[in-house]
C-alpha positions in Angstrom: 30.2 -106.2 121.2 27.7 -103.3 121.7 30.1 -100.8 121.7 31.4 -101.7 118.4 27.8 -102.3 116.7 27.2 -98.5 118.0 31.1 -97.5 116.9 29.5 -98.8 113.2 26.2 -96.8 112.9 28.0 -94.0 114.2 30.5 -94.7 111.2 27.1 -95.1 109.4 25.1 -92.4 109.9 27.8 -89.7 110.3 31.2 -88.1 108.4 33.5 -86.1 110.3 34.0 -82.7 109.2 37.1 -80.4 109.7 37.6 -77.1 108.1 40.8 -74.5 108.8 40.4 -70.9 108.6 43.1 -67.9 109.1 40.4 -66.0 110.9 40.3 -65.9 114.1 36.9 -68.1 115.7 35.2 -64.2 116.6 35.2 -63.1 113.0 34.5 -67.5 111.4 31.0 -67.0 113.9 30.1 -64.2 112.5 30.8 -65.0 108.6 29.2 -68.6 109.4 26.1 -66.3 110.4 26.4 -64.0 107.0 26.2 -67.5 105.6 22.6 -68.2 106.9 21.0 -64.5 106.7 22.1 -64.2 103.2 21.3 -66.5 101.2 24.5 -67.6 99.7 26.1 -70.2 97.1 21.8 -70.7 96.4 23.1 -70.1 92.6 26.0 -72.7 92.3 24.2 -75.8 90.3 24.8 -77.9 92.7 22.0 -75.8 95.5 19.8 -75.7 92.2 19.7 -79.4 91.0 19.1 -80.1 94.9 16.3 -77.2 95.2 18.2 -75.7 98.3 16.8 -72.5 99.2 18.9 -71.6 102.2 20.3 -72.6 105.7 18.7 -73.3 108.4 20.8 -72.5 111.4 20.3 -73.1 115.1 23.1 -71.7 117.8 24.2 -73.0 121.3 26.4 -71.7 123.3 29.7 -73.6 121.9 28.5 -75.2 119.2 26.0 -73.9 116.4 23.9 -76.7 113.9 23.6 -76.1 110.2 21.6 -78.0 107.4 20.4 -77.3 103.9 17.0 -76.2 103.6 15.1 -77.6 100.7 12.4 -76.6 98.8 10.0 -79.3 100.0 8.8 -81.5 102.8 12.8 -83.2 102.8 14.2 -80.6 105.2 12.2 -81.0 108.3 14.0 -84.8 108.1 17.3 -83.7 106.3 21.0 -84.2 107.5 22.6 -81.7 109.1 26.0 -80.6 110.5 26.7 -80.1 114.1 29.9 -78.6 115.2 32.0 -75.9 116.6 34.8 -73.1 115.9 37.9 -73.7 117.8 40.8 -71.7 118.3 44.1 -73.2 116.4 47.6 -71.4 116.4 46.7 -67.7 114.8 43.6 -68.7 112.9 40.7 -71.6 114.1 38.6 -74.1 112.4 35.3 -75.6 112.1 35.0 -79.3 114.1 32.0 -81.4 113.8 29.8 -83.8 112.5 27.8 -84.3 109.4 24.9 -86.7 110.6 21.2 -88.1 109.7 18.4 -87.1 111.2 17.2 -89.2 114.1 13.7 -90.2 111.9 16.0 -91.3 108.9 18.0 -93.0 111.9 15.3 -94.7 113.2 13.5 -95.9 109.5 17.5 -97.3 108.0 18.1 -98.8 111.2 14.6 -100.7 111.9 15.2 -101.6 107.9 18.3 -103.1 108.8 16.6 -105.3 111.8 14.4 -106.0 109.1 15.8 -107.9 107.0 18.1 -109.7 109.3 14.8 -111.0 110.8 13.7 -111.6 106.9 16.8 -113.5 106.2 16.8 -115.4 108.9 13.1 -117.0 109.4 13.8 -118.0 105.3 16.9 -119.6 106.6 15.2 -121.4 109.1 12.1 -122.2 106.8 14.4 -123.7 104.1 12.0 -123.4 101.6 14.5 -121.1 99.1 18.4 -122.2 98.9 20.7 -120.6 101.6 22.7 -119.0 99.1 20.0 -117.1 97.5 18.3 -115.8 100.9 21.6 -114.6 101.9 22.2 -112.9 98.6 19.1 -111.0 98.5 19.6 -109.8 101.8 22.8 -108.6 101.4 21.6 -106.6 98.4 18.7 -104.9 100.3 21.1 -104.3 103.2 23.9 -102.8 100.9 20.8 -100.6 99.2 19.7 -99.4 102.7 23.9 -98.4 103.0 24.1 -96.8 99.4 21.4 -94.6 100.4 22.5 -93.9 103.8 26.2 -92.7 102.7 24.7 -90.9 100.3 23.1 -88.8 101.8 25.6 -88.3 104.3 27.6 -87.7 101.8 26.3 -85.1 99.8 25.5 -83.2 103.2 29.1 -83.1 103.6 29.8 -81.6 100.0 26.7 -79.0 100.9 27.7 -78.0 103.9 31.6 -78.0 103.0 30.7 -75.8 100.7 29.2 -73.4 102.2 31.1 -73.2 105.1 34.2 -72.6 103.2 32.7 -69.7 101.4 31.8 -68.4 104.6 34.7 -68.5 106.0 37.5 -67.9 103.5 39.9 -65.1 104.1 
C-alpha cells in the first residue's frame, strides 16, 4: 500500500522527460551549457508572460539539473528538471525528470493530509450532510492537483523548450 501511495505523488509531483538528438552526448553537454550562459529563447512570449530571465543550471558528474529562473522570489522554490545525456545508436538523448521543489512538495502534500483530516472529523461530527463534506473536499483536493500539474506542467513545456533549441542539429 505504501509503495503505491509513493508510486502516486511521484506520478504527482513529476513528468518524465525524453528528448532525441543526432549529436553525439559530447557536443548535447556542451550546447545544453550554451543554453544557460547565453541567455536564450528569453524573447519567445512564452519566457516573457512568465518573466523568465534565464537558467539556472547546476552539473554532477552524470547528470546536470536545470530550472527556469524567474524574475522574482518564485525561483528559489520553482520546478526544475533533473536528468542526463545518454548515448543512443549514432546520436543520444536527454532522460529525466521534470519535478517540484521539495518546499512545494512538502506545503501540497501537508494540504492534502489536510483536508482528509478536515473531511473526516466533519464526517464524524455529522453536523453537515455526508455528501456535502465529501464534495467540498474533493474540490479542494482536486484544486491542490490542478495547481500541482500545472506547474509541472508548464516546467515541462519551459524546459522542453529550451532544451530542444539547445540541442537541435
Amino acid at each position: 500500500m505504501a509503495g503505491i501511495a509513493l508510486a502516486l505523488l511521484r506520478m504527482l509531483y513529476g513528468a518524465p522527460l525524453e528528448l532525441e538528438s543526432s549529436m553525439p552526448p559530447s557536443l548535447v553537454w556542451t550546447r545544453i551549457r550554451e543554453l544557460v550562459a547565453t541567455v536564450q529563447m528569453i524573447d519567445a512570449p512564452r519566457f516573457r508572460l512568465r518573466q523568465i530571465i534565464g537558467w539556472r543550471y547546476k552539473e554532477g558528474p552524470n547528470d546536470f539539473m536545470l530550472s527556469p529562473e524567474y524574475g522574482d522570489a518564485a525561483s528559489a522554490y520553482g520546478t526544475r528538471f533533473e536528468g542526463t545525456v545518454e548515448e543512443r545508436g549514432a546520436g543520444s538523448r536527454v532522460v529525466g525528470r521534470v519535478i517540484l521543489s521539495r518546499l512545494s512538495r512538502a506545503i501540497m502534500t501537508i494540504w492534502f493530509a489536510s483536508v482528509a483530516v478536515a473531511v473526516s472529523v466533519a464526517l464524524v461530527q455529522g453536523n453537515d450532510p455526508p455528501l456535502k463534506v465529501v464534495a467540498i473536499g474533493a474540490i479542494m483536493v482536486a484544486a491542490g492537483v490542478a495547481l500541482v500539474r500545472y506547474s509541472v506542467r508548464s516546467t515541462v513545456a519551459l524546459v522542453e523548450a529550451g532544451l530542444r533549441a539547445a540541442i537541435r542539429a
